[in-house]
C-alpha positions as CSV (number, residue, x, y, z in Angstrom):
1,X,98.5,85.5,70.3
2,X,95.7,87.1,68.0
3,X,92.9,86.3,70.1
4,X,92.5,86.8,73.9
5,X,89.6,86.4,75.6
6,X,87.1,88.6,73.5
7,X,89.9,90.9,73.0
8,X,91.5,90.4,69.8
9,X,95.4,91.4,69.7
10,X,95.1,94.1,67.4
11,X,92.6,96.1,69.8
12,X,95.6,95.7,72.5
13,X,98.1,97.2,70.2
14,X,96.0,99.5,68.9
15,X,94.7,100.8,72.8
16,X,98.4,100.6,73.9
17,X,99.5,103.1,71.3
18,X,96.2,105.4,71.9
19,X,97.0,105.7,75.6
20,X,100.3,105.3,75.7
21,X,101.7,106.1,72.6
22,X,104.0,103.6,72.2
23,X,104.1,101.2,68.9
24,X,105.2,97.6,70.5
25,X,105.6,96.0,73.8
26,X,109.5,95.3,75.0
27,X,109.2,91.6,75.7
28,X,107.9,90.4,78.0
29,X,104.9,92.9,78.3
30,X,103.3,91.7,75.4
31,X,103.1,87.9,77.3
32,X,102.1,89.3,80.7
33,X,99.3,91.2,78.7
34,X,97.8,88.4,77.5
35,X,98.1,86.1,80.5
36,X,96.4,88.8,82.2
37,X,93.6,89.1,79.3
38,X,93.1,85.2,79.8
39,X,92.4,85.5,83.0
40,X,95.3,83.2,84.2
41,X,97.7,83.8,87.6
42,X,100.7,85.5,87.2
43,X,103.8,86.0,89.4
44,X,105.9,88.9,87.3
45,X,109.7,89.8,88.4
46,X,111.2,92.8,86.5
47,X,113.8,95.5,87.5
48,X,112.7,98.7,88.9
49,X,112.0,100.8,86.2
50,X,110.9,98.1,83.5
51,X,107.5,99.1,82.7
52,X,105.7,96.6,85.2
53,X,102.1,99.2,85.5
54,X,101.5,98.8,82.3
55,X,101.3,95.6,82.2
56,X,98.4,95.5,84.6
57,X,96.9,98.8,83.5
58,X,95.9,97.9,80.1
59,X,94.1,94.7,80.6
60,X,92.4,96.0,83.0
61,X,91.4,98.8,80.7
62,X,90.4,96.6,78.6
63,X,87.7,94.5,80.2
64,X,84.8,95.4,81.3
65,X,84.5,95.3,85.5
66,X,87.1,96.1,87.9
67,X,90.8,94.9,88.4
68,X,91.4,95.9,92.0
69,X,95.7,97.0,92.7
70,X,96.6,96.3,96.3
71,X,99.4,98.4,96.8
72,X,101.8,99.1,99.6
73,X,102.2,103.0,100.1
74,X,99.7,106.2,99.1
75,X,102.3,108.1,97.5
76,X,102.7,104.9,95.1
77,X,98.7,104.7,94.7
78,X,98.5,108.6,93.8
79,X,101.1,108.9,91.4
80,X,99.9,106.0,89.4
81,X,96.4,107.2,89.8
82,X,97.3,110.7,88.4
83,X,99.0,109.5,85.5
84,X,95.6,107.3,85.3
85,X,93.2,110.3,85.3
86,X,95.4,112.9,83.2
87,X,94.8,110.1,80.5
88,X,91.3,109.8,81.2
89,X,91.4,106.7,82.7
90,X,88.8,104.9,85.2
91,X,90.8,104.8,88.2
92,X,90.4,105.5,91.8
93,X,92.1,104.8,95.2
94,X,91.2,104.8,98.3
95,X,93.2,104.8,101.8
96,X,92.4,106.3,105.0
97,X,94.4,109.7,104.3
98,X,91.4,110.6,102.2
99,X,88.9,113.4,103.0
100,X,85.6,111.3,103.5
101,X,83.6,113.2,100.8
102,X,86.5,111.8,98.2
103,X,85.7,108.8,99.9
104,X,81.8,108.3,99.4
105,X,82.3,109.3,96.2
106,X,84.4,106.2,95.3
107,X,82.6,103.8,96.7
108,X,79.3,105.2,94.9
109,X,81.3,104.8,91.7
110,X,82.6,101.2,92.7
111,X,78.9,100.3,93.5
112,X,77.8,101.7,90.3
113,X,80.4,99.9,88.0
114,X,81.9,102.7,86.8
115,X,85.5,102.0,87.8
116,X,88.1,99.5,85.4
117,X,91.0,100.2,88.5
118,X,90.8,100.5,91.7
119,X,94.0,101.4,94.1
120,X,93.7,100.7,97.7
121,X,96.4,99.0,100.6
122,X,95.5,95.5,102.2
123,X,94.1,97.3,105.3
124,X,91.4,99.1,103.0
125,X,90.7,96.1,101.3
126,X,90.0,94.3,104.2
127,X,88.1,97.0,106.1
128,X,84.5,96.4,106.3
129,X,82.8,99.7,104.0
130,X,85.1,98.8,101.5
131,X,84.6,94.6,101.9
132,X,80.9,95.1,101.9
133,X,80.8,96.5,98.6
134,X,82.8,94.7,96.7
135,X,80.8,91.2,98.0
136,X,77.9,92.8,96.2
137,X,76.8,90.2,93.4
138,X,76.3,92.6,91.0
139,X,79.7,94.1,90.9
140,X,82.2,92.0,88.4
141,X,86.1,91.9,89.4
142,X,88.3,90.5,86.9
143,X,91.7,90.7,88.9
144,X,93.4,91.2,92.0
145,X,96.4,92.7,91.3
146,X,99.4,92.7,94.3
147,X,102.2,95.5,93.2
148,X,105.3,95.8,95.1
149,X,104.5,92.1,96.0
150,X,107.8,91.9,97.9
151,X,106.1,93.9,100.7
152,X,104.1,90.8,101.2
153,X,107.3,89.0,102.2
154,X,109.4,92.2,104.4
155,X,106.3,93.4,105.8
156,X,103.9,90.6,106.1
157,X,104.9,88.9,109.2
158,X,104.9,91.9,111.6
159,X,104.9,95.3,110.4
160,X,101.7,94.8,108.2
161,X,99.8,91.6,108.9
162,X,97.0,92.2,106.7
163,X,99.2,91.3,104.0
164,X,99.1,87.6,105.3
165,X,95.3,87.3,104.7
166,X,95.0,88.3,101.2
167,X,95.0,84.7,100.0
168,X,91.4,84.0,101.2
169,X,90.1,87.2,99.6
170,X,90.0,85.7,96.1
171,X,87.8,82.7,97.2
172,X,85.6,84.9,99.3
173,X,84.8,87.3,97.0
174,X,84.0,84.4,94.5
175,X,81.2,82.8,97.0
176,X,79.5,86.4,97.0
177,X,79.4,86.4,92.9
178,X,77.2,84.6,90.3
179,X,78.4,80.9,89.7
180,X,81.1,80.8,87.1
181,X,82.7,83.6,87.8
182,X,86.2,84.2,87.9
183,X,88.8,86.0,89.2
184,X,92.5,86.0,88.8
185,X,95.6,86.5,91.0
186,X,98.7,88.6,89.7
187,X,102.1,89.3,91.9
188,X,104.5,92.3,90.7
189,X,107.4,93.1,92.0
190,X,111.2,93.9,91.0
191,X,112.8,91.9,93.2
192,X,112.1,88.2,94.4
193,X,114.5,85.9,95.4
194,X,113.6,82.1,95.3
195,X,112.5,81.7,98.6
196,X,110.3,85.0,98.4
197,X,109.0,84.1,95.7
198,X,107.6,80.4,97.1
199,X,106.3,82.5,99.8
200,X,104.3,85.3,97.8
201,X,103.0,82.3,95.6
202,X,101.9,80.0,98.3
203,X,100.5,83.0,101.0
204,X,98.3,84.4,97.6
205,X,97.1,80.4,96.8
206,X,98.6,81.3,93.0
207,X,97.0,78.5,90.8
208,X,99.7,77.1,88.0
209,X,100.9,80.5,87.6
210,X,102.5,82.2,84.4
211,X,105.7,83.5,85.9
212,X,108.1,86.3,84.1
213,X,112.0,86.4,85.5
214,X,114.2,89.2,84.6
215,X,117.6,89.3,85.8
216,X,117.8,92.5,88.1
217,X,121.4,93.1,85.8
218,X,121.8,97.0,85.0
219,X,124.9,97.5,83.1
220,X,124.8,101.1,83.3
221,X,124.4,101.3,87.2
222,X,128.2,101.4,89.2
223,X,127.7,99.5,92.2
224,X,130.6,100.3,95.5
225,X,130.7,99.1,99.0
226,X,133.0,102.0,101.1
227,X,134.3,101.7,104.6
228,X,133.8,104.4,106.8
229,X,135.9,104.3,110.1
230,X,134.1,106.0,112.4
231,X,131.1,107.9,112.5
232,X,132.6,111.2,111.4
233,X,134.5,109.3,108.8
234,X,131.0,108.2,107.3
235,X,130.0,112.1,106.9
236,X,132.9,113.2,105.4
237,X,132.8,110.8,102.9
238,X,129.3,111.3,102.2
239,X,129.8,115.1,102.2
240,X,132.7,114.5,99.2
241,X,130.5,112.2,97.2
242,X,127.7,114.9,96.8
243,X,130.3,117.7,96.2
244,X,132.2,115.6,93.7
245,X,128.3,115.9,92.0
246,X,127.0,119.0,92.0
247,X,123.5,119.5,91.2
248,X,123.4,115.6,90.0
249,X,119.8,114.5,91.3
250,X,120.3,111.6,93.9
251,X,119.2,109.9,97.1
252,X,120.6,109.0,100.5
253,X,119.1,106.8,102.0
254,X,118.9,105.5,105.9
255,X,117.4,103.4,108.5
256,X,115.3,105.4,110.9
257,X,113.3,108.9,111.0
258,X,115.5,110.6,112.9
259,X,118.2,109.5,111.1
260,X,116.6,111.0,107.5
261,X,115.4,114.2,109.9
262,X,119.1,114.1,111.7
263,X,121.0,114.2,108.6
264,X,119.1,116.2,106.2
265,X,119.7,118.6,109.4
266,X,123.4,118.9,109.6
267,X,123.5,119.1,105.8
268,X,121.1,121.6,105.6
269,X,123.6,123.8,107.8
270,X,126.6,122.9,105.8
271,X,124.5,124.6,103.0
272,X,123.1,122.0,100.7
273,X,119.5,122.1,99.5
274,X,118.3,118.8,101.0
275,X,115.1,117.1,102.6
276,X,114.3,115.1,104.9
277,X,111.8,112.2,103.7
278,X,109.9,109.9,106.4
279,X,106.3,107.9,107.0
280,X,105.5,110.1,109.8
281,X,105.0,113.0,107.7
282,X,102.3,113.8,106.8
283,X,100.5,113.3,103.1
284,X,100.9,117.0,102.2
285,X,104.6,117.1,103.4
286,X,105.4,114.0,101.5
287,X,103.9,115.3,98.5
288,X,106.2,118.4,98.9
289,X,109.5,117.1,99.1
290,X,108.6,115.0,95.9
291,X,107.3,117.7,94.2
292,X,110.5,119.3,95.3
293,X,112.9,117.0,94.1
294,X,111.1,116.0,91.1
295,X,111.1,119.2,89.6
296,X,115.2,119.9,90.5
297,X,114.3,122.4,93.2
298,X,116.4,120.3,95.4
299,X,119.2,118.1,94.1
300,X,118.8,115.0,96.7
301,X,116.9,113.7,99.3
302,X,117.7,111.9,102.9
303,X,115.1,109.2,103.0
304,X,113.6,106.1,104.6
305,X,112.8,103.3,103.1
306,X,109.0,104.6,102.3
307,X,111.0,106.5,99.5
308,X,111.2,105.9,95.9
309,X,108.3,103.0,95.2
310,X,106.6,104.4,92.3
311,X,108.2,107.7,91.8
312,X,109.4,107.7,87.9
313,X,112.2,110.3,87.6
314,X,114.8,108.8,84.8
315,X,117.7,111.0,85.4
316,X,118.8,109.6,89.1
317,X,122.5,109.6,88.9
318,X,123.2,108.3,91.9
319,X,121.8,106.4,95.6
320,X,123.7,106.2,98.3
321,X,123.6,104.1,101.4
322,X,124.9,106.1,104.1
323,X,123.3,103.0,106.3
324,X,122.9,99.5,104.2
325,X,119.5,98.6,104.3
326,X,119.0,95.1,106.2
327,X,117.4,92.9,103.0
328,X,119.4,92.6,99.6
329,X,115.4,93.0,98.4
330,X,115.0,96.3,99.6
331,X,118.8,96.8,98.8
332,X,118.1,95.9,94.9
333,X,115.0,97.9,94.9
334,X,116.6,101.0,96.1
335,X,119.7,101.0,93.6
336,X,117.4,100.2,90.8
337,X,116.3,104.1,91.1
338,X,119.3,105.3,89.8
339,X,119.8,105.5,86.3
340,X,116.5,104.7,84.8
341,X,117.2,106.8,81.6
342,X,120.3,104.2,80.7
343,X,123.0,106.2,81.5
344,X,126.1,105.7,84.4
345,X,124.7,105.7,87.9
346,X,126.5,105.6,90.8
347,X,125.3,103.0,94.0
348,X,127.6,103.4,97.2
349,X,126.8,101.9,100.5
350,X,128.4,103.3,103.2
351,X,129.7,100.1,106.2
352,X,131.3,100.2,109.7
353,X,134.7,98.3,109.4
354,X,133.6,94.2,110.4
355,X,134.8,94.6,113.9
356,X,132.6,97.4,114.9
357,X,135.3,98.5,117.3
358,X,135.5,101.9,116.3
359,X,132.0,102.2,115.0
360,X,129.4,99.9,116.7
361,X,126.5,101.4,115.2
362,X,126.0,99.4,111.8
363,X,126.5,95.8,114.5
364,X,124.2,97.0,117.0
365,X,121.3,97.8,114.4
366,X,121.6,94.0,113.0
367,X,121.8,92.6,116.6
368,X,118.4,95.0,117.3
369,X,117.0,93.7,113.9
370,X,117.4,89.7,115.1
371,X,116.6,90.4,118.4
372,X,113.3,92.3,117.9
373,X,112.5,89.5,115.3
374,X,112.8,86.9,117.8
375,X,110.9,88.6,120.5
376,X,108.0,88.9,118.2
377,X,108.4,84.5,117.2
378,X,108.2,84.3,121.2
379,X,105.4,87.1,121.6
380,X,102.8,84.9,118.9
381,X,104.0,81.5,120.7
382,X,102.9,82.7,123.9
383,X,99.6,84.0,122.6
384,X,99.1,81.2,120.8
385,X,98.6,79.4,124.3
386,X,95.4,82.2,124.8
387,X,93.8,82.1,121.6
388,X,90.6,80.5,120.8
389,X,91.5,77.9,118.2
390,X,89.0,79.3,116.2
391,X,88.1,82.5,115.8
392,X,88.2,86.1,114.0
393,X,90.9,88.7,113.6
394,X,89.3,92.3,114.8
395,X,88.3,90.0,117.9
396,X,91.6,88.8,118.7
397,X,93.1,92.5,117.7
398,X,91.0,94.0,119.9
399,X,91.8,91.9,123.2
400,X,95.6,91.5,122.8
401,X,97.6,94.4,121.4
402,X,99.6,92.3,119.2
403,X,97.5,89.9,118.3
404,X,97.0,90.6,114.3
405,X,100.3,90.4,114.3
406,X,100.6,87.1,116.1
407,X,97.7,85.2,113.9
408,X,100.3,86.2,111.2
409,X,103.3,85.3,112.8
410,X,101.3,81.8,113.5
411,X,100.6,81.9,109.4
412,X,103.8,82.6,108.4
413,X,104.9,79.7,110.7
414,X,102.4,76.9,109.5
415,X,100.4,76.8,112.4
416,X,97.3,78.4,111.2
417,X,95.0,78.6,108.6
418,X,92.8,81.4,107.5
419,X,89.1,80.3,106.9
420,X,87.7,83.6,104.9
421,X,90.4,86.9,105.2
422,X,88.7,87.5,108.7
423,X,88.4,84.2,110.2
424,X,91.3,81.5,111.3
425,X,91.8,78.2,112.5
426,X,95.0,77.2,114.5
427,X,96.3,74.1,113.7
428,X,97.3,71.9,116.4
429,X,101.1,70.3,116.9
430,X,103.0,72.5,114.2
431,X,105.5,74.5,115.1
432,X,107.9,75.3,112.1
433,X,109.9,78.3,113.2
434,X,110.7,80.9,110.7
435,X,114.0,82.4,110.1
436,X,113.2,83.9,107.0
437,X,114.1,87.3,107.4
438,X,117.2,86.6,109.8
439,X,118.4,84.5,107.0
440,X,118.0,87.1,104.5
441,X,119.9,89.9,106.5
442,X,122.6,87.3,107.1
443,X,122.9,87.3,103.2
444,X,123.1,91.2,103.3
445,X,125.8,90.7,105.4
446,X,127.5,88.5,103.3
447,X,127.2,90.9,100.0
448,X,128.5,93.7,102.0
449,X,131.7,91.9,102.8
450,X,131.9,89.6,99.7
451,X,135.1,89.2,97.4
452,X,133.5,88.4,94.2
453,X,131.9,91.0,91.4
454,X,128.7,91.9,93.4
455,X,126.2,91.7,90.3
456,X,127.5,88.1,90.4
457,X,126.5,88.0,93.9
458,X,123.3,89.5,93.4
459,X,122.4,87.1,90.4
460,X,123.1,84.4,92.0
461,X,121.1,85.4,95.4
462,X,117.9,86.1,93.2
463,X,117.9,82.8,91.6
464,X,119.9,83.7,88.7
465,X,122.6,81.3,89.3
466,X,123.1,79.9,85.7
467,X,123.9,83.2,84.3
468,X,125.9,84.0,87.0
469,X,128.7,81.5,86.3
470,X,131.7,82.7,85.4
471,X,130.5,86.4,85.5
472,X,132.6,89.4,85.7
473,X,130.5,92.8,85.8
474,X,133.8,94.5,85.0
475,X,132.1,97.7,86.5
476,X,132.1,97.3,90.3
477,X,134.5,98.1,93.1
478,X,135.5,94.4,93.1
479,X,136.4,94.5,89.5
480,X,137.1,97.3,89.3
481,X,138.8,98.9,92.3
């Protein structure tokens, strides 16, 4: 491992403890850095929490050109690009909250090579200021970087189809650049099950990849599955756990906006200092009710999923599920906020009793889930029948209102190919259907309702099989009650 590239190991260490002030890597940065440094594909698994940035970061410092970090949220992008600049760092993002001064002024610093990160979501990527410049010849990328790469898999079908077409971008940005040049592919993300991580591999053409497993395992972090009986039942409980903790910093988490708005309501009148945490707010709201939070002002907020990616605050004692998320993916990702700094952390998920006869709510929200998911598989068929066979996406988006999100469904399903990230090709007579996500909220289900030790569940259902025999957590309501 001494020499990398043109980068000799001693120069990493020696920049790692400059910027970051740490002395060693805990494994396995140290082989992710120089995978990175080599230029090679990557597909990187580690818990929430286990220093995954870095590992991207200082490569990318530490080559000359650009390393370009698709990333799912703006709140994710600015805090890492904060932590970027107070260090002095080259890094930028952009996204279309920004004022379009801050704007122009990124893209004349992309255009005059003066960036080593740039931040932006697949839709900026892909959106044709931003694509035009970075298909200049003159302008070197080293990297595509995909963080939170398990968006690609929960999001990528429907919610946010650009994610589908990032594939292609490698190999069209190459045709644009002097021969020789090269650019590689790296996926991150904290959790992965086998199946998601086929897809992320195969959807971003990963060639032979380098791939880093950790075991999502935190023995520090209590997990507990709680029946509530009816809806009133759910509250109360709820209301107990946070008095049972006063001013512990924690989150609740649930399924819709108006839930988080709903919630953080009625607790705000029973006189706790809450928030309520959605997408529809807007960037300065967010921004608030981090800052909040953050800084202890108030002890817990009532959040959505868009929650949490990104935000670095150790001392998390506790998440609770007042509604269980609908993917053991987003389920894992969510816990793993609690007790970064090592200590106990509590995880309790709150769950109608399995009949749903004196609380429908949690059985009508899965039946919605599979329902709206099969609408959309017959929604791309049918459109399927319309399409040109060949053709280009802002074309097809622009006639049919969800047709993006049909040429993706289409993808997802092996029925089409994408030419360039703008341009597809339907392929005639295939028709695999997939159940992917239906089959992973199935298996959310099932860990809800499970007898065994639930890390052993959750071992096992990320691949982990082989240490999960035989495995006891000895710290969970199961073995534990």
């Amino acid at each position: 491992m001494n020499q990398i590239g043109t980068t000799s190991w001693n120069t990493v260490l020696n920049t790692f403890k400059k910027i970051w002030g740490y002395d060693n890597f805990r494994p396995p940065q140290g082989e992710i850095v120089s995978s990175l440094l080599a230029q090679k594909d990557s597909l990187i698994i580690m818990p929430t929490g286990g220093g995954k940035s870095i590992c991207f970061q200082l490569p990318a410092l530490l080559q000359t050109g650009l390393t370009l970090v698709i990333s799912p949220l703006v709140a994710l992008m600015e805090n890492q690009v904060q932590e970027l600049r107070q260090l002095n760092l080259s890094a930028a993002l952009l996204h279309s909250e920004l004022p379009s001064s801050q704007r122009r002024l990124t893209l004349q610093a992309l255009a005059q090579n003066k960036l080593r990160l740039l931040y932006l979501s697949p839709e900026t990527l892909l959106s044709a200021p931003v694509w035009e410049k970075l298909c200049q010849p003159q302008l070197q990328i080293n990297g595509l970087i995909l963080d939170e790469a398990h968006c690609l898999v929960q999001w990528g079908e429907t919610f946010r189809p650009a994610y589908r077409r990032l594939g292609a971008v490698r190999s069209a940005l190459l045709k644009s650049k002097p021969p020789g040049s090269k650019i590689s592919v790296a996926a991150f993300t904290a959790t992965a099950d086998p199946l998601a991580q086929k897809i992320i591999a195969s959807v971003l053409q990963l060639q032979q990849p380098d791939i880093y497993r950790l075991n999502p395992y935190r023995p520090n972090l209590h997990l507990n599955v709680c029946i509530a009986w009816t809806p009133k039942g759910r509250k109360q409980k709820l209301v107990k756990f946070i008095q049972n903790r006063p001013q512990q910093a924690g989150l609740v988490y649930v399924r819709t906006r108006r839930d988080s708005e709903n919630l953080a309501a009625w607790l705000a009148e029973m006189g706790y200092a809450t928030a309520s945490y959605h997408a529809g707010l807007s960037a300065t709201e967010r921004r608030a009710v981090e800052a909040d939070w953050l800084g202890g002002k108030i002890p817990f907020v009532v959040c959505t999923c868009a929650f949490g990616m990104g935000i670095n605050k150790p001392d998390v004692r506790w998440v609770i599920h007042f509604h269980a998320p609908l993917l053991l993916s987003e389920y894992v990702q969510e816990i793993g906020r609690a007790g970064r700094d090592g200590k106990p952390a509590e995880a309790l998920t709150l769950v109608s009793e399995p009949t749903g006869w004196l609380d429908p709510e949690d059985k009508q929200r899965q039946q919605f889930f599979e329902q709206q998911m099969r609408s959309q598989q017959q929604t791309a068929q049918q459109l399927a029948k319309k399409l040109p066979k060949q053709g280009d996406v802002n074309t097809v988006a622009r006639q049919f209102p969800d047709g993006a999100m049909a040429l993706s469904l289409l993808h997802s399903s092996g029925q089409l190919n994408w030419l360039d990230p703008f341009h597809y090709v339907i392929k005639p007579g295939v028709n695999k259907q997939s159940a992917n996500q239906i089959q992973a909220a199935k298996e959310m289900n099932q860990y809800l309702h499970t007898k065994q030790c639930r890390w052993q569940f959750l071992l096992t259902a990320f691949g982990f099989a082989k240490e999960a025999a035989n495995w006891r957590c000895g710290h969970c309501d199961r073995c534990s009650p």
